[in-house]
N, C-alpha and C positions, 0 to 999 in steps of 0.2 A: 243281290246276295249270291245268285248264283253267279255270279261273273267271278268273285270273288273267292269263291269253296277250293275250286282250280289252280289260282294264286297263290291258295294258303296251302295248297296242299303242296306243289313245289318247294314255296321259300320252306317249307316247316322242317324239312329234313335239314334245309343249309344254314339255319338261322338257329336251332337247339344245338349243344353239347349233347355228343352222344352220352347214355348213363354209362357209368361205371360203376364196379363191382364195389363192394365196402367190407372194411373187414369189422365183426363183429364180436366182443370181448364180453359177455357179461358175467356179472356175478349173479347169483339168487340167493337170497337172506330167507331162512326158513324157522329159526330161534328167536325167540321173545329176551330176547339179551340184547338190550340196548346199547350197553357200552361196547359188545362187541363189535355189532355192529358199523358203531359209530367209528372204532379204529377199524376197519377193515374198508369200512366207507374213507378213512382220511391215505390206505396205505393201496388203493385200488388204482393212482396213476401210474405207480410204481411197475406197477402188470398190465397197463395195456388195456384196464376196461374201460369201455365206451358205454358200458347201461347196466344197471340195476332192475331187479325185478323182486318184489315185493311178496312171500307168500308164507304158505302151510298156516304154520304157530303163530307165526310175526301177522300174517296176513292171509284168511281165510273165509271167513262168511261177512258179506256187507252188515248184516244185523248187528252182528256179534261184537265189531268194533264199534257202530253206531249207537249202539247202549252202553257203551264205554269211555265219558268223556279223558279219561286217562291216556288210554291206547289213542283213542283220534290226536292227542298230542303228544304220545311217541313217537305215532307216524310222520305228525307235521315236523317234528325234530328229524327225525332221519332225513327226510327230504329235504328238510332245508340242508341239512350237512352235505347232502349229494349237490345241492343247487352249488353250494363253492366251490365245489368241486370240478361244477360246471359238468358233471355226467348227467344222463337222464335218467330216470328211473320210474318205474311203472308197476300197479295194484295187478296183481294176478287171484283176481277172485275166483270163488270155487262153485259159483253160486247153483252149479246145476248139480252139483254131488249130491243132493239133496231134495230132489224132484219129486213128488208123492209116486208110487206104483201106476196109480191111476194115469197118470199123465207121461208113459211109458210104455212102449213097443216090444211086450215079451219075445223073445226068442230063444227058441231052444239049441240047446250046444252040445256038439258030439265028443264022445270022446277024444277025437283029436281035434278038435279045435285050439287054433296055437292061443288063445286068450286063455284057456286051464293051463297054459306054461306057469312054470312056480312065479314066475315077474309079475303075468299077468293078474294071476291071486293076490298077491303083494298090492297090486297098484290099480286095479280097477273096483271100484264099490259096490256097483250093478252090474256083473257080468251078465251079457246076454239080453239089458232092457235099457236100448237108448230111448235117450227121451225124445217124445215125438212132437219132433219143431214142428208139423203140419198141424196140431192141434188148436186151435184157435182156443179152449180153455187152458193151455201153457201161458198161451200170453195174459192174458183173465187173470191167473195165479198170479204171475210175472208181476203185473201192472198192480196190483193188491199191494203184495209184500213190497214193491218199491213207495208204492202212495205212501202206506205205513212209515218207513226210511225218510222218506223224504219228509215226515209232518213232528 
C-alpha cells in the first residue's frame, strides 16, 4: 500500500478533469399556490434554471406537513412536475427557527450591532441566541421530535 499512495498521488492529478465552475439558476417557491407553482415550474427552462428550492408557506416545518397527508401530496406533485422537467429541486426546512430558549446561547447585542439593522428584524426570529449545536440535549430534542415524524 505504501508503494502505491505515491503512484496515486502522481497519476491523480493527470488522470481527473480539472473541476470547473457551474452556473447556478434557481428559483425558490415560497406560496401555497399550487397551480402557480406548477406553471412557473413548466415555464422555468425558458430562464435558465437549474434547481428549485422548496420553502416558507409551501415548505416550512417537517411536522407540519407530516400531519398533513394533503400537502405531502402537493409536494410529491410539484416534484414530480420538476422531475420532467428534469430540474432538481430541494426541501429547505426551517427546523431550527423554533428551538426551545433552553437550548440556546443568549447573547447580548449593542446598539450597533449590524443584526438591529431593520433587515435583520425582518428576518431573524432569535436575535442574539443561536442555538447551541455543542449541547448534546439539542440532539436529545432533535432525535425525539424526528422519532415522533418518523412513526
Amino acid at each position: 500500500m505504501r508503494r502505491l499512495l505515491p503512484l496515486l498521488a502522481l497519476l491523480g492529478p493527470l488522470g481527473l478533469p480539472a473541476a470547473s465552475p457551474f452556473t447556478m439558476h434557481g428559483w425558490q417557491f415560497h406560496s401555497y399556490n399550487i397551480p402557480n407553482v406548477v406553471e412557473a415550474i413548466r415555464k422555468a427552462p425558458e430562464y435558465g434554471v437549474n434547481f428549485f428550492i422548496i420553502s416558507h408557506g409551501l415548505f416550512d416545518n417537517t411536522q407540519t406537513v407530516l400531519d398533513n397527508p394533503a400537502w405531502v401530496r402537493d409536494l410529491q406533485y410539484i416534484g414530480a412536475q420538476a422531475d420532467k422537467q428534469k430540474i432538481p429541486w430541494y426541501l429547505w426546512t426551517h427546523e431550527f427557527d423554533n428551538i426551545p430558549d433552553n437550548l440556546r446561547v443568549p447573547q447580548k447585542l449593542t446598539p450597533d450591532d449590524p443584526r438591529l439593522s431593520q433587515a435583520g428584524i425582518w428576518f431573524s426570529f432569535r436575535l442574539g441566541s443561536p442555538v447551541n449545536m455543542d449541547n448534546p440535549a439539542l440532539w436529545q430534542y432533535l432525535t425525539a421530535r424526528y422519532s415522533r415524524n418518523a412513526s
